[in-house]
N, C-alpha and C positions, 0 to 999 in steps of 0.2 A: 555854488561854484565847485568844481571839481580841485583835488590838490593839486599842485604842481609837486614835481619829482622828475630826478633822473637819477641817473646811478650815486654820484657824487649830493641828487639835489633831490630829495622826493620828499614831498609833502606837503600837507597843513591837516588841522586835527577838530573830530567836534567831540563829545563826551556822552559817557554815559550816566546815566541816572540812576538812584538806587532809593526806594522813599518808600516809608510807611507809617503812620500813626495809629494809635490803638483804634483798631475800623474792625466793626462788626461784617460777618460774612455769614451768610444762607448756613443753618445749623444740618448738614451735610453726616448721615451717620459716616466714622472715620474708618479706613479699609484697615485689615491687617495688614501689620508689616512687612512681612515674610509673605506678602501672594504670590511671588515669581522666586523663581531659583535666586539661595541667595548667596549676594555679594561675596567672596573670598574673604576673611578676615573677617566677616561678621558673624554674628551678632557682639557688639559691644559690651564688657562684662564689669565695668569701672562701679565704683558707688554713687560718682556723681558728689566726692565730696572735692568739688574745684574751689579755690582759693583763689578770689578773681577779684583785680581791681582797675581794671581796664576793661569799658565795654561792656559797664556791669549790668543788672536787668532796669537799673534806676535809672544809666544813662540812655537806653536803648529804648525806655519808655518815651523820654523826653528831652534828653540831651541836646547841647549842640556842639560839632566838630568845631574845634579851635585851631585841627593841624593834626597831622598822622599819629600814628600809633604803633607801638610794636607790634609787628605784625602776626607774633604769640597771643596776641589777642585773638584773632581769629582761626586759629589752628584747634585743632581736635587734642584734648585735655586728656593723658593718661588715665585719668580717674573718669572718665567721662561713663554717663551710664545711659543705657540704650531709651532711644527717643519713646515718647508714649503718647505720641502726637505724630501722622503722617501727611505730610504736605501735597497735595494734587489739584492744579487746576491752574489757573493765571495768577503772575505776581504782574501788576502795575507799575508802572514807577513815572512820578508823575513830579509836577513840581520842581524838575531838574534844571530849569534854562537859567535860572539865576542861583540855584543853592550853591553850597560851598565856595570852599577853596584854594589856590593855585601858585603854583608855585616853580619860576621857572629856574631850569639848572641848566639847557642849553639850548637855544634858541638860532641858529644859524642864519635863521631868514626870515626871521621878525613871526612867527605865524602866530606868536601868545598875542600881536596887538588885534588879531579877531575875536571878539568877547567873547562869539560862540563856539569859539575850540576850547576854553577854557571851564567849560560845564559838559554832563554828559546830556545826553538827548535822554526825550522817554522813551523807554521801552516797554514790552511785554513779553514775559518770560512764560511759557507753560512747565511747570516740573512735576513730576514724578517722586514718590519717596520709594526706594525697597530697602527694608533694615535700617540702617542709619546712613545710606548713599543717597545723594536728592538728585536727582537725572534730568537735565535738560530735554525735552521732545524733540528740539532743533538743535542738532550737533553742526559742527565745522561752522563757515563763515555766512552770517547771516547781515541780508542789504537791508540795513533799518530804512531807506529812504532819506539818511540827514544828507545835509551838506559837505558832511566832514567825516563823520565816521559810520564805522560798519562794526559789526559786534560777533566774538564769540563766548559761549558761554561755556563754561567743564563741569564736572562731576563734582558737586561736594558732599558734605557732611549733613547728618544732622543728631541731635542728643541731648541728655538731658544734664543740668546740675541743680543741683540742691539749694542753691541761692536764685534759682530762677523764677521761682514761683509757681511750680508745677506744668512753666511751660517750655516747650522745646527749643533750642537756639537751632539757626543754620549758618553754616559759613558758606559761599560759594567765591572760585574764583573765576573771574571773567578778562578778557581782553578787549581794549578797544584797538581798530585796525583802520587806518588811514583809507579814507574812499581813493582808489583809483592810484593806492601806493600799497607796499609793503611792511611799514614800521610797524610794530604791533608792541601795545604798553598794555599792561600784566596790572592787573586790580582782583583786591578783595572787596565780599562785602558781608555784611552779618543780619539777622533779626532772629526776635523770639515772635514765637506763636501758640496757639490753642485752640481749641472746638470753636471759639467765637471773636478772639483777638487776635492783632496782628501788633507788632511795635514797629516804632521807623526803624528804618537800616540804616547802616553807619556803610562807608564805602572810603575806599582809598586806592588813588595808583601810585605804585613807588619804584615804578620799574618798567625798562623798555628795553628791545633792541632795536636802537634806531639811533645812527650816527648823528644825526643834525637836529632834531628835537626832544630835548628830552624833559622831564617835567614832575613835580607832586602834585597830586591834586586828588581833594578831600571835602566830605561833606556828611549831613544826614538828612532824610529825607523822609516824608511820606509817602504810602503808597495804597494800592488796594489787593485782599486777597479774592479773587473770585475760584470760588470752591468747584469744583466740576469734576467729571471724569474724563481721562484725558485722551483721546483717541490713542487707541493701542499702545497702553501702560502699560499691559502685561508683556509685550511684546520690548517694547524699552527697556523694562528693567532687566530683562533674561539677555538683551544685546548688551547692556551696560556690566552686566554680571559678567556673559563672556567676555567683554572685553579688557576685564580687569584679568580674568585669570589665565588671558592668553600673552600677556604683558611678558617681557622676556625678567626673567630674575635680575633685581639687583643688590649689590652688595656695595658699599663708598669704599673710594678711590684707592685708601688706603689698604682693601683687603687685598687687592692685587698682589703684590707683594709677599703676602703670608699665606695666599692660595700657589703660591711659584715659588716658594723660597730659591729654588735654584736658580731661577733666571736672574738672580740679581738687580731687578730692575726700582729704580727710584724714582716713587711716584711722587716726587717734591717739581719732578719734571713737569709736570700733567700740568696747563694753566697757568704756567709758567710763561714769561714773555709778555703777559696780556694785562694790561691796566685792569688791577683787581676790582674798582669800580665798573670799569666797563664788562667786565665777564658776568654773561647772564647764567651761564652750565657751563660744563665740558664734560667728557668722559672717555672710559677706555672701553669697548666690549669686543669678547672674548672668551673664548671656551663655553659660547652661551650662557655669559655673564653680562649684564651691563655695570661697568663699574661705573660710578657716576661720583661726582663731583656734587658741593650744592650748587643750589641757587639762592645767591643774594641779591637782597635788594637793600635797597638805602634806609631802610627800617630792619632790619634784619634777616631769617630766610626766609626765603616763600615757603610757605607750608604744605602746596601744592606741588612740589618739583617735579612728581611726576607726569604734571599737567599743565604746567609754566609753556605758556603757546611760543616757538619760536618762528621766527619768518624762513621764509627759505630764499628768497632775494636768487641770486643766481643757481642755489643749487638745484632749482626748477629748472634748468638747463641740463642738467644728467637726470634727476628725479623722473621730469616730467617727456620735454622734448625727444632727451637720449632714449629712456625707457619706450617711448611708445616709437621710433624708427627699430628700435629693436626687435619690437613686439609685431611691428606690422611687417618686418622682414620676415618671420617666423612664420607666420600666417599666410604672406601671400608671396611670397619668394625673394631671392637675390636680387632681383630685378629692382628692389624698392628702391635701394640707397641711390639709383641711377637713375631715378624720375625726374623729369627738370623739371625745378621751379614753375616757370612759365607757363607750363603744360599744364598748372594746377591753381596757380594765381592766377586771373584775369588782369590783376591790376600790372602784374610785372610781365608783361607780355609786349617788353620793349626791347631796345639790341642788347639795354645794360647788362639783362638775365639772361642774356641766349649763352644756352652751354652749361648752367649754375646746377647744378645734383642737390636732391636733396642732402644729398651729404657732403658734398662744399659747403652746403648752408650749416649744417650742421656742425662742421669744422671749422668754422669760421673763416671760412675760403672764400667768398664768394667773387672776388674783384672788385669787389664797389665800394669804396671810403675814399676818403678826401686825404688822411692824412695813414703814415703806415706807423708812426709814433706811439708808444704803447699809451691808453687807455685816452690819447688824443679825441679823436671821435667819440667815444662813450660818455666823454666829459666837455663833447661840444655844444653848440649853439643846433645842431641838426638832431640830438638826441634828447636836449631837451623839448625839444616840439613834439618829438616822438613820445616822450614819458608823460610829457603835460594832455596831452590827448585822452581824453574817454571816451569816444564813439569811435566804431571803427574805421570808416572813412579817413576822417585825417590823421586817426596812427596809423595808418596800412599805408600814406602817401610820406608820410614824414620816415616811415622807416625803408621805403621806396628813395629816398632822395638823393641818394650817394652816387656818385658819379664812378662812371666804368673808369678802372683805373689798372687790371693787370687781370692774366687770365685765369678764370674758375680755378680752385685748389692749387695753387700755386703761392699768395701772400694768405697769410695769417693777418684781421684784423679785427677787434673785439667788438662788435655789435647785439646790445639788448636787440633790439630790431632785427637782425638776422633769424632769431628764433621765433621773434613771431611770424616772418614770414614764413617758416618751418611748418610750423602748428597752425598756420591757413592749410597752407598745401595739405598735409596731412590729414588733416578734416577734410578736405575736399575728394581726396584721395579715397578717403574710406567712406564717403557718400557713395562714390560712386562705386564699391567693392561690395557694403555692406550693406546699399537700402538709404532713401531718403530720412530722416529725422533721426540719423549718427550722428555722437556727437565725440568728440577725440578724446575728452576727459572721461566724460563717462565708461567710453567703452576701455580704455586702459583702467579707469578705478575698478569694473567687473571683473577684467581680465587677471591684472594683475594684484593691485592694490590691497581688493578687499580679501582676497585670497593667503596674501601675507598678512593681515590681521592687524595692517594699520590703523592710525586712529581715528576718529572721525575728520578730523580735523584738517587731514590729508585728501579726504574724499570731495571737498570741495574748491575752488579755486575762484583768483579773481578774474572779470570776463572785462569785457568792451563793453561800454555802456553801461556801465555799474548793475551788471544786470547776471540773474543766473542762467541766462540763456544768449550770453553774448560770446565773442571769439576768445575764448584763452589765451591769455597773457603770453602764456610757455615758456620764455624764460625767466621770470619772476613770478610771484602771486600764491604761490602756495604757503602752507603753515604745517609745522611739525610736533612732535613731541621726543624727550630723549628715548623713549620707547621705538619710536618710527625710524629713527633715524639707528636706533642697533640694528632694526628688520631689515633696511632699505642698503648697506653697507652691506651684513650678511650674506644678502638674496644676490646682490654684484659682485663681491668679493669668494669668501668661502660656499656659499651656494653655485656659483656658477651659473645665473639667472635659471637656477631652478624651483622650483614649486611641489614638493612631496613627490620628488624625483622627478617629475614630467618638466622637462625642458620649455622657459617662459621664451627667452629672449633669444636671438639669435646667435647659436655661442662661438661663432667667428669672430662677428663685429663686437661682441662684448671681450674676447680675450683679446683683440686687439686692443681697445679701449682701456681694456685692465692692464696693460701692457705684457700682456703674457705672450705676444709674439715679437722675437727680435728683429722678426722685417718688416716688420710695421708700428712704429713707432707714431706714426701722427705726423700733425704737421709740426714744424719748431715754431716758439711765440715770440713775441718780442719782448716779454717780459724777464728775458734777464737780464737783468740790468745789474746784477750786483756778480758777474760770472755764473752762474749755476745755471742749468738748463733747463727750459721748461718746453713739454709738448701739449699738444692737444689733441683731442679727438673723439667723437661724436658727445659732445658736452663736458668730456674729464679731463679736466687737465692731469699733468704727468711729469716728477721731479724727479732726477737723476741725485741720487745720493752715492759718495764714496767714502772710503776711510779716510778723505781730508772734512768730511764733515764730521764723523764719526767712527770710532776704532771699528766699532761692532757691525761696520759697515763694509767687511773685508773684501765682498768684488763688488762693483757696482749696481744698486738696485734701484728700478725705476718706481717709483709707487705712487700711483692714481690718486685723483683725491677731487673732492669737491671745493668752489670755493663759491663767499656770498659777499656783497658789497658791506662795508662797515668792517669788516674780522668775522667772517665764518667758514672756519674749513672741516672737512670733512675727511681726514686719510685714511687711506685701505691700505695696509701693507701685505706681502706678499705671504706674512705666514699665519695671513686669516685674522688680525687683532688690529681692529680700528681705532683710528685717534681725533678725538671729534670736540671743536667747541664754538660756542656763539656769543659774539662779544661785538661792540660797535666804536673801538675809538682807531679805526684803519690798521688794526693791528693786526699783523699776517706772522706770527714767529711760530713756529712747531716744528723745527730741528730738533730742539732738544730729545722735545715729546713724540717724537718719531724713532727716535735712535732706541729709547727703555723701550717702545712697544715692541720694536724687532728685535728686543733682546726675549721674548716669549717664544718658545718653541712652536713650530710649521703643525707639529703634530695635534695641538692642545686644539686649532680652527675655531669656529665659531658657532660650528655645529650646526645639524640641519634645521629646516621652518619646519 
């Protein structure tokens, strides 16, 4: 069965697997480490003398999980000394439907009383080692086929200690990703290995961004290593290498401060406002910095932060949607934003759509809701049909359903649904511009994405039909990392949708969007409810700040920003320094953290891609 979700409701969950016991494998001579260009920071030069009583080579032979662990258990050891063992071929992971376990911390809609969200599935992992980095073959989001969850895997570790028994340890961190939703829960796992053994792995998830499920769940398991060579290893690790060294710099939260002495600014602000349990990152980036924040988790930090998968929930609405009417204005002219609907849907080729622009749709204009009440509809009985849907049929008719109620671009009302009917059109659109077997994500990840040197993570997306060849989501479904989200901010903000000088996006409707034109601000939302002004437009919303919210705010400035359901915004402010964080307990506050960033000088920007 597929989740149920809506914005407010999305979900149910199955699990992943992690399993090995000492299991002989095909005696395979072992490649050098170093065959491909190597990794940034490596090679590892530690002795290997780790002092380790967690996760030790005794429990990892034969152990069993009781319940989580600090999560310094699986993190790469200062003293760590370089692997002498190189990992290549399939990891197994078998024996998962009933191991471990679980542990719930908030459950909204009962979904822990399915026994099988409560284990992970099997999987099979191909990995790669270059140096002491272990590389997944299959980057971004991969459809295991369960009923519940879908999987991605990141870059980890591997290396040696001195109480290991001459064999190599891995950590790797992994995500499980709700089938047919957005919430995504952040897991480690660990095993040692050698020319002929394998040990089980220990696994843990201790962390999510997902407002309405959230959970620990723990085990160890068996598995098998089948030894092989990996189709185009060489070529992975040399991807995996640039992608580490094209990562923007970071330095924590706190260096801000002491890199600007003059602006005064108080990074106590940063993360501020946000239930410290629920904050999974935040960050500032800036003068081609990323100041970053950690990430915690309920065991302590992730080890991985730079690789902690976040969801993008709405922000696939300017990421994805925005980006690519942009891009497709740039390419095939002004004319885009003005394409009806109708003209490009089959299905909405009724009186409700006559008149509807792509960019009504876009602005969330289109005329068609039941109620004009802020987040009314979004949180109705009509968009849960729409979010509970995986084939495209009955989400293309459920997000069809709203009744004509005022004319194109005139009311403002927030529809997930609107964007998908967006990102039909738009496919459709560019079938017919670009040649049969277009596909709207693909040609925007070519276009724009890979080119900014996002992560993999970004380059793929969730479809219709739990499938990688179904209709894109577009306004939800993607995933991030703090890396992505400095490039993605940059490339709209201080880049000016440019790309190593050559103009990406269309840069009317983006300096509009950015608010950089005074006549054209968007349409108004209904979301101010507490007096302050909000606009919109082509997927960014847009908040009017004065010196009643802040001194440093001495004429009025508008600044764009992304927003994600649960607490995730994303601000661009006007002198190039974004303020960015992902947290789930509906927490919207970054006033403060808006006010210190625009206390940064216009000059410092964020510098070019």
């Amino acid at each position: 069965m597929p989740f149920l979700h809506a914005r407010r409701r999305w979900a149910v969950l199955t699990v992943l697997v992690l399993a090995l016991a000492l299991v002989p494998f095909s005696p395979l001579a072992a490649k050098p480490a170093y065959a491909a260009t190597a990794v940034p920071g490596d090679p590892l030069t530690g002795s290997g003398a780790v002092s380790r009583s967690v996760l030790t080579a005794a429990t990892l032979a034969g152990g069993v999980a009781t319940g989580t662990v600090t999560n310094d258990a699986f993190a790469l050891p200062a003293a760590a000394a370089a692997p002498t063992h190189a990992f290549e071929g399939t990891l197994t992971l078998r024996g998962v439907a009933r191991a471990g376990g679980f542990r719930t911390i908030k459950d909204t809609y009962g979904y822990a009383a399915t026994a099988a969200l409560r284990h992970l599935p099997p999987v099979s992992i191909d990995l790669v080692q270059n140096g002491s980095h272990v590389i997944p073959a299959v980057r971004g989001l991969q459809i295991t086929g369960s009923a519940y969850w879908n999987l991605i895997v990141e870059g980890g570790r591997a290396w040696n200690e001195n109480g290991d028994g001459g064999r190599t340890r891995v950590s790797l961190p992994f995500a499980l990703v709700e089938r047919n939703a957005n919430c995504v829960h952040n897991g480690l796992l660990a095993f040692l290995f050698d020319g002929g053994t394998i040990s089980q792995v220990r696994y843990q998830i201790t962390h999510e961004t997902c407002q309405y499920f959230q959970f620990d769940m723990w085990g160890q398991v068996g598995a098998a290593y089948s030894r092989h060579t990996v189709t185009g290893d060489t070529r992975l690790k040399n991807a995996y290498a640039a992608e580490v060294a094209d990562r923007v710099p970071t330095k924590p939260i706190s260096a801000l401060s002491t890199d600007h002495p003059d602006a005064g600014v108080d990074t106590s602000a940063f993360g501020s406002g946000i239930t410290a349990s629920a904050l999974s990152t935040y960050g500032v980036s800036y003068g081609g910095v990323n100041y970053v924040g950690a990430c915690q988790t309920r065991r302590g930090a992730y080890p991985y932060c730079n690789q902690m998968v976040l969801p993008s929930f709405s922000l696939a609405k300017t990421v994805f949607a925005g980006i690519v009417l942009m891009r497709l204005t740039q390419v095939y002219g002004s004319s885009v934003p003005s394409q009806l609907i109708r003209d490009w849907v089959g299905e909405a080729d009724t009186s409700a759509w006559t008149g509807v622009t792509f960019q009504d749709t876009a602005n969330m204009a289109t005329g068609n809701y039941s109620s004009r009440a802020f987040e009314a509809d979004e949180s109705g009985s009509g968009m849960t049909a729409f979010f509970d849907a995986e084939a495209y049929r009955p989400k293309m008719t459920a997000a069809l359903a709203f009744p004509h109620s005022a004319e194109p671009g005139t009311q403002w009302v927030y529809h997930s649904s609107d964007t998908f009917v967006l990102a039909r059109a738009m496919q459709n659109y560019l079938v017919a511009k670009a040649g049969a077997g277009s596909d709207i994500h693909r040609w925007i990840r070519d276009q724009v994405l890979v080119p900014l040197h996002l992560s993999p993570d970004v380059l793929t997306t969730e479809r219709t039909g739990n499938s990688a060849t179904g209709q894109p989501f577009g306004g939800y479904g993607l995933f991030y990392t703090q890396d992505d989200i400095a490039k993605v901010s940059r490339f709209l903000n201080a880049d000016g949708g440019r790309i190593d000088g050559v103009q990406m996006l269309d840069p009317t409707m983006l300096a509009d969007a950015m608010q950089q034109n005074p006549e054209n601000r968007g349409i108004t939302t209904t979301a101010d409810t507490t007096g302050r002004t909000y606009q919109y437009q082509d997927g960014l919303w847009a908040r009017r700040f004065t010196s009643a919210d802040d001194p440093v705010f001495t004429s009025p400035v508008y600044v764009p920003f992304m927003s994600g359901f649960g607490g995730i915004t994303v601000a661009m402010l006007p002198n190039g320094a974004t303020y960015y964080y992902f947290s789930d307990n509906d927490e919207f506050g970054w006033s403060a953290a808006a006010a210190q960033a625009y206390k940064l000088p216009a000059t410092g920007g964020d510098g070019g891609t």
